[in-house]
N, C-alpha and C positions, 0 to 999 in steps of 0.2 A: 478397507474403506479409505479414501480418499481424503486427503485433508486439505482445505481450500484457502489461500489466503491473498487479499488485498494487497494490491502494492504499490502505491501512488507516488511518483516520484515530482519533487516541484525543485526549482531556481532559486537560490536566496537572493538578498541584496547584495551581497558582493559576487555574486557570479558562479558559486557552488550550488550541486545539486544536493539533495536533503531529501531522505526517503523515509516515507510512514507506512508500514506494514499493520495490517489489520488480521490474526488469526480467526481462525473458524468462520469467513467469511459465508457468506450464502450464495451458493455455484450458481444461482438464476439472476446476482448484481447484471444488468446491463451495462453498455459502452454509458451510452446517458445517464444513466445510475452513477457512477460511477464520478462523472464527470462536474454532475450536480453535488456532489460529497465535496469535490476537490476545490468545484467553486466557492463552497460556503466555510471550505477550512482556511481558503484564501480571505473573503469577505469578511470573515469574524476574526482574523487575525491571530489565533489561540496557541499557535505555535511558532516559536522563534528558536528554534535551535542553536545552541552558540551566541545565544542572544541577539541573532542575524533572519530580519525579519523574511517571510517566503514570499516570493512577488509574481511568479507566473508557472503555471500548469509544464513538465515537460512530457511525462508519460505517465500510465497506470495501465496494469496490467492483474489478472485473477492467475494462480499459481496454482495448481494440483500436484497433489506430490501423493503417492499411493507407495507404502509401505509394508514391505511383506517380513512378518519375522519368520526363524526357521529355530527347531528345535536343533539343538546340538545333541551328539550322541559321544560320549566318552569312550 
C-alpha cells in the first residue's frame, strides 16, 4: 500500500524556505485543496519556525512512496 504525504513548502521573512509535511495525507487532496490549506496556514500565522515568520506560498506537492518488504532467507 501506498503511503501519501503532504508537502507544502512556503518563504519565511528572511528569505529561507520552510517545509510542513503532513503524513497519511488523503490521495484525492486537490491543487485548490491544497492551496486553500497553505493560504490559511499563512493567514493564521501559527507557524514561525526559527521564530521567522512564513510570508508567501513557494510550492506543495502530494508524495506516494509504495514500500515493498521481502522476507530474508538465511
Amino acid at each position: 500500500m501506498a503511503d501519501i504525504k503532504a508537502t507544502m513548502v512556503f518563504q519565511r521573512a528572511d528569505g529561507k524556505n520552510s517545509s510542513i509535511s503532513v503524513s497519511d495525507a488523503d490521495p484525492a487532496v486537490t491543487q485548490a485543496e491544497l492551496n486553500t490549506a497553505m493560504d490559511l496556514i499563512l493567514a493564521k500565522n501559527v507557524f514561525a519556525p526559527d521564530n521567522i515568520a512564513l510570508v508567501k506560498k513557494v510550492s506543495g506537492k502530494l508524495i506516494s512512496t509504495t514500500t515493498s518488504d521481502f522476507e530474508m532467507t538465511v
